[in-house]
C-alpha positions as CSV (number, residue, x, y, z in Angstrom):
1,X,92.7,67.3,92.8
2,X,93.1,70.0,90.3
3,X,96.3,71.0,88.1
4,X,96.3,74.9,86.7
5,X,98.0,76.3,84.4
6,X,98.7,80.1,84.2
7,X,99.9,82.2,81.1
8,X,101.5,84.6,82.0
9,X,101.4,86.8,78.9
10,X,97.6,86.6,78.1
11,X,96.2,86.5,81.4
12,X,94.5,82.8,80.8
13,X,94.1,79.9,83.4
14,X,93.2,76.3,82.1
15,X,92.5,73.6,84.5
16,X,92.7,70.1,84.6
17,X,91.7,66.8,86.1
18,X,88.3,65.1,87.1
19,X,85.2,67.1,85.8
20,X,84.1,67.8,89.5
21,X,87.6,68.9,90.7
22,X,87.7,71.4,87.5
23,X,83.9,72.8,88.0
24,X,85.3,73.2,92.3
25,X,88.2,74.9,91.2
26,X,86.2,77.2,88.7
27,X,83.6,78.0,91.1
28,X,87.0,79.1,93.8
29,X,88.4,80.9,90.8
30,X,84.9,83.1,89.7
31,X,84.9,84.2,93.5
32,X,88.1,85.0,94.0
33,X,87.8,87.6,90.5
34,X,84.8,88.8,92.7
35,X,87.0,90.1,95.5
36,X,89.7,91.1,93.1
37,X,90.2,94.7,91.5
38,X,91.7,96.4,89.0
39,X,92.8,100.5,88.5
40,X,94.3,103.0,86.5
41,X,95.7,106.4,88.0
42,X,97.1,109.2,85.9
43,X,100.2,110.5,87.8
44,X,103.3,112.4,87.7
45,X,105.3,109.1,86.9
46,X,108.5,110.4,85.6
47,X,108.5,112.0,89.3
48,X,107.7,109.5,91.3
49,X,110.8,107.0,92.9
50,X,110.4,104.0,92.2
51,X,111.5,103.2,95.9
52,X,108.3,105.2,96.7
53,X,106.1,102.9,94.3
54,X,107.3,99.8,95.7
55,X,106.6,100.7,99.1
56,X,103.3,102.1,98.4
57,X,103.1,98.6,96.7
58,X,104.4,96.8,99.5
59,X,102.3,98.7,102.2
60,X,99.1,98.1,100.8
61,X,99.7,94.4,99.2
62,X,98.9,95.8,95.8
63,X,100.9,94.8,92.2
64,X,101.7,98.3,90.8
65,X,102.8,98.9,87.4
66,X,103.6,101.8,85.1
67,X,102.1,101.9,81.7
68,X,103.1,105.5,80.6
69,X,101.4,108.4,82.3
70,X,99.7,105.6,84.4
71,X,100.0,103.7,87.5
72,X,97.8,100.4,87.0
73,X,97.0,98.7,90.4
74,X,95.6,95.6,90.8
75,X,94.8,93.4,93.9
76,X,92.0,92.6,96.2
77,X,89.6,95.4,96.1
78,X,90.3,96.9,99.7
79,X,94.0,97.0,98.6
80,X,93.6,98.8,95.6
81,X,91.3,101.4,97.2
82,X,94.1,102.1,100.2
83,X,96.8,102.1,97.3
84,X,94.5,105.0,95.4
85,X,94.1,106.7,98.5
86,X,97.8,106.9,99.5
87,X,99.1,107.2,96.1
88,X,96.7,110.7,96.0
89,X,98.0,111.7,99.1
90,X,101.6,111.7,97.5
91,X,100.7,113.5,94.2
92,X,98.6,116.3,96.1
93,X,101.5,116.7,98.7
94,X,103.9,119.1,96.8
95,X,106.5,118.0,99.5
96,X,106.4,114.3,98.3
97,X,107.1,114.4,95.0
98,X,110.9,116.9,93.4
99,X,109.4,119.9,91.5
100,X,105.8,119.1,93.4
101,X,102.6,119.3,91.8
102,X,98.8,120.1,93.6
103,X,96.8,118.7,91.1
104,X,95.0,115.6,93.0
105,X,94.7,112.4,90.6
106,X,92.4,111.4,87.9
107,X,91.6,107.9,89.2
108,X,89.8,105.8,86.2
109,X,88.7,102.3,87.9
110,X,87.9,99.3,85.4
């Protein structure tokens, strides 16, 4: 077996136990980053419900934060694309958003 430890605040995983149940675990860990995604949307925040970020969140299985005029996404990379897509439909849909806007988003994937 294999024992992890996350930090939370620095985004760090150590493992321990046997040197063939660490190397196992690393090799699980280095393709699940593979599958995994990360993104950065500029958006309307201020206008955006936070009821309607959770549920785009919840919908498409994604962790959604703000970070200013951002929405960071991050997930498996399927889920973050769906997110993307849905969170442009909202900001080009005048209707969606209180004092709409039609400009579609700046989407800046890392």
């Amino acid at each position: 077996g294999c024992r992890l430890h996350l930090k939370r605040h620095a985004s760090h995983v150590r493992l321990f136990g046997s040197s063939d149940a660490v190397a196992m675990a690393s090799s699980l860990l280095d393709h699940l980053e593979e599958m995994c995604a990360e993104a950065q949307v500029e958006a309307p925040v201020e206008k955006l419900s936070q009821s309607l970020l959770d549920s785009i969140a919840r919908h498409s299985c994604v962790t959604l934060k703000t970070q200013g005029s951002k929405l960071c996404l991050m997930g498996f990379k399927t889920a973050v694309q769906d997110a993307l897509d849905e969170i442009g439909k909202v900001i080009s849909s005048p209707d969606l958003i209180p004092g709409g806007t039609a400009d579609p988003p700046n989407t800046a994937k890392e």
